[in-house]
DSSP file (Angstrom, degrees, kcal/mol; ACC not computed):
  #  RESIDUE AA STRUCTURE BP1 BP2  ACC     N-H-->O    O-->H-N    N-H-->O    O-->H-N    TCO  KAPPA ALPHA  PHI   PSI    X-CA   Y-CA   Z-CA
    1    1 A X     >        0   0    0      0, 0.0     4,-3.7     0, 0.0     3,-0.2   0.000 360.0 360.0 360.0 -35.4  -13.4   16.7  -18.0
    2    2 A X  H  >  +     0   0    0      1,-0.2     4,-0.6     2,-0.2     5,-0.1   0.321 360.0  56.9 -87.4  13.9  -15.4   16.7  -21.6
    3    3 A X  H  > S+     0   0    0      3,-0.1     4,-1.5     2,-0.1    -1,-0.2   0.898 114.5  38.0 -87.6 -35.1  -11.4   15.1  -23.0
    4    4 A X  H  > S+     0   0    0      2,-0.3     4,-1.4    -3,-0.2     6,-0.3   0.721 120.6  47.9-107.2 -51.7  -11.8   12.2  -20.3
    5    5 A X  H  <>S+     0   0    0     -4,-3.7     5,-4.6     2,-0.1    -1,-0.2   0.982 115.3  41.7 -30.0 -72.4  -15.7   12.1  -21.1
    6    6 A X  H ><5S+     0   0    0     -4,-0.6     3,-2.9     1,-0.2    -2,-0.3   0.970 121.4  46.2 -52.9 -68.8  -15.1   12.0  -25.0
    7    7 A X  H 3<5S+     0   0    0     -4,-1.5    -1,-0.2     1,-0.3    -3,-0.2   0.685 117.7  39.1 -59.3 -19.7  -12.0    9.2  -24.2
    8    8 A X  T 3<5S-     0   0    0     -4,-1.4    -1,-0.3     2,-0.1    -2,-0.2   0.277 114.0-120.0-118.9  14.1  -13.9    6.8  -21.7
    9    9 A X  T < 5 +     0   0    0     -3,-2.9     2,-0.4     1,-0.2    -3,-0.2   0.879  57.5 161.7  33.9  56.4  -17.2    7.4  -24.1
   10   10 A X      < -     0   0    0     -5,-4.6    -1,-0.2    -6,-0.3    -2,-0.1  -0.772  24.4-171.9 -81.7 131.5  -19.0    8.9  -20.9
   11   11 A X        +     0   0    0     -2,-0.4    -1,-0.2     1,-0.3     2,-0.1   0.818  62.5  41.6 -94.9 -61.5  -22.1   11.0  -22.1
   12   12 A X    >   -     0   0    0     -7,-0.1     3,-0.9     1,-0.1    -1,-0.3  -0.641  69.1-131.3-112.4 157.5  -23.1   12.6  -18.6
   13   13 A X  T 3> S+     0   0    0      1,-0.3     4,-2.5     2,-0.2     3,-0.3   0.458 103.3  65.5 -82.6  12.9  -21.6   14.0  -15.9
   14   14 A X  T 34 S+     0   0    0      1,-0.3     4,-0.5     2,-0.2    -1,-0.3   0.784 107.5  46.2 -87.4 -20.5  -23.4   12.0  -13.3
   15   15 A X  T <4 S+     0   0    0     -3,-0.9     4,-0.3     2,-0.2    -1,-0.3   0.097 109.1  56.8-112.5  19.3  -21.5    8.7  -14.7
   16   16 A X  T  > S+     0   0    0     -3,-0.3     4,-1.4     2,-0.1    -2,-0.2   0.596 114.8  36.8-104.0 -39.1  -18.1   10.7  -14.7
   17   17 A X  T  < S+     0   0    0     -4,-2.5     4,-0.5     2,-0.2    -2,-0.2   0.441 112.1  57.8 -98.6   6.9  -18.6   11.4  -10.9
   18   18 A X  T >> S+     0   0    0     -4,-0.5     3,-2.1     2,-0.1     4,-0.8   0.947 108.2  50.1 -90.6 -91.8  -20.1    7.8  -10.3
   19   19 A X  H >> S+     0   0    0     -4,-0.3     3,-3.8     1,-0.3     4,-2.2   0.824 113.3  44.2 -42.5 -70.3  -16.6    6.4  -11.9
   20   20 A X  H 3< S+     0   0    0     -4,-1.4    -1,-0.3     1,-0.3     4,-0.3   0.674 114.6  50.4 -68.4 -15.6  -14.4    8.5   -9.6
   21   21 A X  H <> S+     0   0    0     -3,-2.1     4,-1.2    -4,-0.5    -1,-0.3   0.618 110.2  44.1 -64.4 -13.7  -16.4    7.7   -6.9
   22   22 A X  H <X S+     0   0    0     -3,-3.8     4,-2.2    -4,-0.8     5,-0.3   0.897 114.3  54.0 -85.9 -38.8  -16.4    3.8   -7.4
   23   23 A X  H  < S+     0   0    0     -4,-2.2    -1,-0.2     1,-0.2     4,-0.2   0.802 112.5  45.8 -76.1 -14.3  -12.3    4.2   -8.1
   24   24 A X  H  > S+     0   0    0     -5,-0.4     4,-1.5    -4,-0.3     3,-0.3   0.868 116.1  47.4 -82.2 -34.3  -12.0    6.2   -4.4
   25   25 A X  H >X S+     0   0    0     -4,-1.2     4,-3.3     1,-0.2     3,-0.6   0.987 111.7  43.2 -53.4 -65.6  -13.9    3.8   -3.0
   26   26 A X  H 3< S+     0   0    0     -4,-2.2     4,-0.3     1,-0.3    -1,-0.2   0.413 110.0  62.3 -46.5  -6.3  -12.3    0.4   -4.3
   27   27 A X  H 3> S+     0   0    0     -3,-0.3     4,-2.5    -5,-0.3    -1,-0.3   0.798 107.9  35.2-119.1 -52.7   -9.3    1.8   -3.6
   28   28 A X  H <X S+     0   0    0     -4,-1.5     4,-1.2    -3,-0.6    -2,-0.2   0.958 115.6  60.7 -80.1 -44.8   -9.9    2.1    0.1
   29   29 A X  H  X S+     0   0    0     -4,-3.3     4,-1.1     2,-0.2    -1,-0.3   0.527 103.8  47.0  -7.4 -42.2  -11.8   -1.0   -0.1
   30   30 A X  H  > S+     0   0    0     -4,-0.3     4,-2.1     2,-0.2     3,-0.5   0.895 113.8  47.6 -94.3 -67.7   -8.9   -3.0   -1.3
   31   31 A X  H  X S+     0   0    0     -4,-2.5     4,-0.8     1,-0.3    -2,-0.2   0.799 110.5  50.0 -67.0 -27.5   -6.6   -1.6    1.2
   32   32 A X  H >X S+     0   0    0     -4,-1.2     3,-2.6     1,-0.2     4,-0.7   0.960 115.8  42.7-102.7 -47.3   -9.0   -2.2    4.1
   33   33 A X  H >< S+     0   0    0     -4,-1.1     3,-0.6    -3,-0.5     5,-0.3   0.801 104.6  64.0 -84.1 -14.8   -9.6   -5.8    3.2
   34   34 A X  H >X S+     0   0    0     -4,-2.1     4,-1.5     1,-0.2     3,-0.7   0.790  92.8  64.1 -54.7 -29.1   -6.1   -6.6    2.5
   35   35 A X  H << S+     0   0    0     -3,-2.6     4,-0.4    -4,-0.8    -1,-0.2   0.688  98.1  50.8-100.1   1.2   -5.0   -5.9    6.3
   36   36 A X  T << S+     0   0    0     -4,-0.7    -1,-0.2    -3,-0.6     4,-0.1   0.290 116.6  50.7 -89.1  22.0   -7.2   -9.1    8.1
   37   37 A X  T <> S+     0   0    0     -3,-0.7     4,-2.2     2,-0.1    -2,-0.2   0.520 106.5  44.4-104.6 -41.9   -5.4  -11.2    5.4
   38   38 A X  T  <>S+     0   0    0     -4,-1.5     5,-1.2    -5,-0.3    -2,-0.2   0.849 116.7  50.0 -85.7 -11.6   -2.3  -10.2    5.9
   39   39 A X  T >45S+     0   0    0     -4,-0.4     3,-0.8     3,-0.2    -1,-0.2   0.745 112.6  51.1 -10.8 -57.1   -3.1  -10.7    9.9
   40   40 A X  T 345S+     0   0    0      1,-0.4    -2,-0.2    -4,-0.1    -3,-0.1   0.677 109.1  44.6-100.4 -11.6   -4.3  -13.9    9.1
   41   41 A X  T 3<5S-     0   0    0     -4,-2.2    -1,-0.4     2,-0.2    -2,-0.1   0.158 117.0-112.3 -95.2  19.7   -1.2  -15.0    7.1
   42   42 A X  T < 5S+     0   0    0     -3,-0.8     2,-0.3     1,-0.2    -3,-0.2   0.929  70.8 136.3  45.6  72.5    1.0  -13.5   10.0
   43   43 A X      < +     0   0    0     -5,-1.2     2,-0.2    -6,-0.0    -1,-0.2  -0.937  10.5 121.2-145.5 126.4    2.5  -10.6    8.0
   44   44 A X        -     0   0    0     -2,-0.3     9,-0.1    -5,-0.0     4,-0.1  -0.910  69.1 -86.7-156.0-175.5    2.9   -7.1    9.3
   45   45 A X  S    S+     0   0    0     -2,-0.2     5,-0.3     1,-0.2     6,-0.1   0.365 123.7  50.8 -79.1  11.0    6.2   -4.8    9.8
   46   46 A X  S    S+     0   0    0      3,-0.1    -1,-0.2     4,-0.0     3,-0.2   0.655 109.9  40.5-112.7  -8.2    6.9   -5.9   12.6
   47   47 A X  S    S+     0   0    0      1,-0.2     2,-0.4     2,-0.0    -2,-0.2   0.424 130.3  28.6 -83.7  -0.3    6.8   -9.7   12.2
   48   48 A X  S   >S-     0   0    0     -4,-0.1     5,-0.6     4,-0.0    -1,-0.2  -0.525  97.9 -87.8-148.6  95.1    8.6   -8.9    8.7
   49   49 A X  T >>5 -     0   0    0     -2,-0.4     4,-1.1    -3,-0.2     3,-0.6   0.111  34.7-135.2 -29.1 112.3   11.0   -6.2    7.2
   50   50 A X  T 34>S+     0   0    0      1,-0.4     5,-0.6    -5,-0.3     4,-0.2   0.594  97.0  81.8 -96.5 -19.0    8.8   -3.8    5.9
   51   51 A X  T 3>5S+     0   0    0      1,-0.1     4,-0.9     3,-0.1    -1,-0.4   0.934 112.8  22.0 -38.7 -74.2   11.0   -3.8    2.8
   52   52 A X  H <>5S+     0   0    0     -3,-0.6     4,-1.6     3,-0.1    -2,-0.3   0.949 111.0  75.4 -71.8 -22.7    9.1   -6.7    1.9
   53   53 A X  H ><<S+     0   0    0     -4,-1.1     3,-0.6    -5,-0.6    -3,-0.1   0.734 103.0  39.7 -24.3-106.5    6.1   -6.2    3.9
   54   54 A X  H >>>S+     0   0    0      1,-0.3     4,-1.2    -4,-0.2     3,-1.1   0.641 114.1  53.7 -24.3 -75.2    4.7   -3.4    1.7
   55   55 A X  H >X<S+     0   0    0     -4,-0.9     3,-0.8    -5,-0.6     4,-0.6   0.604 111.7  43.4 -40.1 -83.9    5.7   -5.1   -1.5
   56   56 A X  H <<5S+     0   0    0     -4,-1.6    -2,-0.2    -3,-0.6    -1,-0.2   0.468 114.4  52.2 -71.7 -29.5    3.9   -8.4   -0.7
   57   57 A X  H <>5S+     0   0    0     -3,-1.1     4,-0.9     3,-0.2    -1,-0.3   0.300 107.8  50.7 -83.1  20.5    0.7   -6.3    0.7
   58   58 A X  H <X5S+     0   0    0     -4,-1.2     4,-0.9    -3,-0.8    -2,-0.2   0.498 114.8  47.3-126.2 -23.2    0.4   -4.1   -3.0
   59   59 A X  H  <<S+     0   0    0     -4,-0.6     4,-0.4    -5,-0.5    -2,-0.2   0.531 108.4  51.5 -98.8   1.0    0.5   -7.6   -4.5
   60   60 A X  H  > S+     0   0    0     -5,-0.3     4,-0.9     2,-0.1    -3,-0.2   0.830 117.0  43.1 -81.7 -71.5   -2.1   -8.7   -2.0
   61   61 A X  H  X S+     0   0    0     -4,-0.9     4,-3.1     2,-0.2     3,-0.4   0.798 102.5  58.6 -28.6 -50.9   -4.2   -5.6   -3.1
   62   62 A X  H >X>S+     0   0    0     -4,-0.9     4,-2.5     1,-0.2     3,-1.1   0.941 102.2  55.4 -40.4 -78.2   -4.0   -5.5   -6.5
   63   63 A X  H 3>5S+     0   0    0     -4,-0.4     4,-2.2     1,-0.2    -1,-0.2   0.647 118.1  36.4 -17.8 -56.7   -5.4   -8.8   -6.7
   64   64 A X  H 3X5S+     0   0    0     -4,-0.9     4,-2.2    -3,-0.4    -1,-0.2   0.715 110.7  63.0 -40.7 -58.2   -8.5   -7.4   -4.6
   65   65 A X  H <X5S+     0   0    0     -4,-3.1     4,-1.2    -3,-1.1    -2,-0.2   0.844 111.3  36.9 -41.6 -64.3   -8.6   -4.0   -6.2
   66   66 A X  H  X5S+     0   0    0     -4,-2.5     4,-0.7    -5,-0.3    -2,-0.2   0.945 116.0  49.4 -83.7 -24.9   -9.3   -5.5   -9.3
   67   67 A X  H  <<S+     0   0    0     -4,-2.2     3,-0.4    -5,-0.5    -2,-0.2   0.965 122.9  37.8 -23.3 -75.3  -11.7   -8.4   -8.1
   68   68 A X  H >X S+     0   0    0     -4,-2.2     4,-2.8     1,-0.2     3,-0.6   0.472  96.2  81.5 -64.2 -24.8  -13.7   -5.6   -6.0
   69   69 A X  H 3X S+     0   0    0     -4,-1.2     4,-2.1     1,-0.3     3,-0.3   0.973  95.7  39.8 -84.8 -58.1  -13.4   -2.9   -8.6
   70   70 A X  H 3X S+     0   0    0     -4,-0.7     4,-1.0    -3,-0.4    -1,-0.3   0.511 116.0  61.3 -61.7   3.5  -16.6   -4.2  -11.1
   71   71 A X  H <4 S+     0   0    0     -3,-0.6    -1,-0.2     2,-0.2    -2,-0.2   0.946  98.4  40.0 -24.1 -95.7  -18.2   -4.9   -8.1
   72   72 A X  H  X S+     0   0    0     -4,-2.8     4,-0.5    -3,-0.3    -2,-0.2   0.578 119.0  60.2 -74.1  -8.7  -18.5   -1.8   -6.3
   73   73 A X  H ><>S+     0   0    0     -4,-2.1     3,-3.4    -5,-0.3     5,-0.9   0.984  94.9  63.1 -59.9 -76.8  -19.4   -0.3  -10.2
   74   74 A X  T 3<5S+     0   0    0     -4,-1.0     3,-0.2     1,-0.3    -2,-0.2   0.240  97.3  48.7 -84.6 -29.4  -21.7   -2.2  -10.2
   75   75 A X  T 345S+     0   0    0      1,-0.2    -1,-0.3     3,-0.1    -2,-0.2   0.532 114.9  46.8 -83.8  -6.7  -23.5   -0.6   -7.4
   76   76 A X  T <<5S-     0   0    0     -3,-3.4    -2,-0.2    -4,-0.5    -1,-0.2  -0.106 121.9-100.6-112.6  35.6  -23.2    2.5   -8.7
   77   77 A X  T   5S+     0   0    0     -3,-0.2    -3,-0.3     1,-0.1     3,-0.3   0.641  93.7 101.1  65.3  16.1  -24.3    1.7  -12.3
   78   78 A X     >< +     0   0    0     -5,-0.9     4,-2.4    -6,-0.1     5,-0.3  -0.009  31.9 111.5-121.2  33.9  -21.5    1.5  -13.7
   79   79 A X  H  > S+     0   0    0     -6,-0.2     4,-1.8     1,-0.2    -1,-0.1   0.664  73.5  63.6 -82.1  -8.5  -20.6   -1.9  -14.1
   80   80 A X  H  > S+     0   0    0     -3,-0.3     4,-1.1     2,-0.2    -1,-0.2   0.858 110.1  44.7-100.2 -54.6  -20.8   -2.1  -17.9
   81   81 A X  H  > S+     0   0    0      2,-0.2     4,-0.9    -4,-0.2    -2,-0.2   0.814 119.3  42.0 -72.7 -31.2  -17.7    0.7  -18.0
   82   82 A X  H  X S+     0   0    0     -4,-2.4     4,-3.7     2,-0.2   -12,-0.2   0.845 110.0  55.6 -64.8 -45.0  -15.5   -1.2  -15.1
   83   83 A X  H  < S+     0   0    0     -4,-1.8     4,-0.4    -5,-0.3    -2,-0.2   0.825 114.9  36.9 -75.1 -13.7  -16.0   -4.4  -16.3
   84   84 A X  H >X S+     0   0    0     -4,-1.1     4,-3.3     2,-0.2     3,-1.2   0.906 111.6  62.4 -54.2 -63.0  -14.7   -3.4  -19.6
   85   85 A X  H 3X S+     0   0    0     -4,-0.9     4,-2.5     1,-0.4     3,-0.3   0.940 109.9  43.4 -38.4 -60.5  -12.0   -1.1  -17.8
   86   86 A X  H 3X S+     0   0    0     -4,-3.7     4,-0.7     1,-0.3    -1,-0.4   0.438 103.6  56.8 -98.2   6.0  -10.7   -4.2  -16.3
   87   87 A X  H <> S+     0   0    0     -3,-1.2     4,-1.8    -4,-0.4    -1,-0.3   0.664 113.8  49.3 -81.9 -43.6  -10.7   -6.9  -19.6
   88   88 A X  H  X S+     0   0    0     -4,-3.3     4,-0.9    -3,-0.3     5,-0.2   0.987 114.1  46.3 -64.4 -60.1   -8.2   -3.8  -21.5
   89   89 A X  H >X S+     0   0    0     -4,-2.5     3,-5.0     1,-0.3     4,-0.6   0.917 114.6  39.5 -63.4 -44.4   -5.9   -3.7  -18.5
   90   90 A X  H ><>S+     0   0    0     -4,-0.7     5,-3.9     1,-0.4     3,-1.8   0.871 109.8  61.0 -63.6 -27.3   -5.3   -7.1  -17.7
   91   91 A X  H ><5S+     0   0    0     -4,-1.8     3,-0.7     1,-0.3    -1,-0.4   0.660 106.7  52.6 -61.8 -15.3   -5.1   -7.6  -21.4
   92   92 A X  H <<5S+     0   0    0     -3,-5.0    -1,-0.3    -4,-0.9    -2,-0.2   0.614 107.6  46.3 -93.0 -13.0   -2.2   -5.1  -20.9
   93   93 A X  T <<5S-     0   0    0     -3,-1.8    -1,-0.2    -4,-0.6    -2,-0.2  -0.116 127.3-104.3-112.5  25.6   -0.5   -6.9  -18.4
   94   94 A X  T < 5S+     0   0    0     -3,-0.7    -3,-0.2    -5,-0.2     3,-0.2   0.683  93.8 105.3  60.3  22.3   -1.0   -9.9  -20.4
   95   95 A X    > < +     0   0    0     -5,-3.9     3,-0.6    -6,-0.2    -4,-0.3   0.115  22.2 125.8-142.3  45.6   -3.6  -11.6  -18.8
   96   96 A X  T 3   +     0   0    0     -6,-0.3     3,-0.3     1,-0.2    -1,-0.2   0.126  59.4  84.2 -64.5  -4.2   -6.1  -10.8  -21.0
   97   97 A X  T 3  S+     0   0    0      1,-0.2    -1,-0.2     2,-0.2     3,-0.2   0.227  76.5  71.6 -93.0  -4.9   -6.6  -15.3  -21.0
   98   98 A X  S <  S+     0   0    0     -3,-0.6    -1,-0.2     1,-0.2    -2,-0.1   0.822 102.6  37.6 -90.6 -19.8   -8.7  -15.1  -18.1
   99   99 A X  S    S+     0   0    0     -3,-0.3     2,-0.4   -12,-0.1    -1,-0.2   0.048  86.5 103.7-102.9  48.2  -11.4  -13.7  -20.1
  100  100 A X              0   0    0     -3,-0.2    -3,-0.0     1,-0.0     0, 0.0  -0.854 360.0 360.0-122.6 138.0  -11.0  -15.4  -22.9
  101  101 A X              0   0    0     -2,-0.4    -4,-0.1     0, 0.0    -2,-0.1   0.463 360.0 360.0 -76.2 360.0  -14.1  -18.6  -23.3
């Protein structure tokens, strides 16, 4: 825990268990708001081959996931370390241009 501390420049452990709580949360969050969208675009497995179902709802989440994710930091203090979190990754997935002025 003190490598993950040291590496995410966490000082206490109350904002170490604050982060793994916002990322179980968002997580279930995401998922849960993903399924009256995919309802409301008339996609499920049975209306659709669940080959693609799944893929097309894990690219409906993501989107969500990361929306949601400085969010729900954000209610747990932690918004300063999510909203960061999420300017590196997208910048790793190359889409580091949305936060750009």
């Amino acid at each position: 825990m003190e490598k993950l501390k040291h590496r995410w420049g966490i000082k206490s452990n109350w904002a170490l268990t604050a982060i793994f709580i916002v990322f179980a949360i968002n997580g279930s969050f995401a998922a849960w708001v993903a399924k009256p969208i995919t309802n409301l675009l008339g996609l499920s497995p049975e209306t659709l081959n669940p080959w693609l179902y799944y893929p097309l709802r894990i690219l409906l989440v993501f989107p969500i996931y990361q929306t949601t994710l400085p969010l729900i930091g954000w209610l747990f203090g932690q918004f300063k370390f999510f909203w960061e979190f999420e300017k590196k990754f997208l910048s790793r997935l190359g889409l580091g241009f949305i936060f750009k002025g």
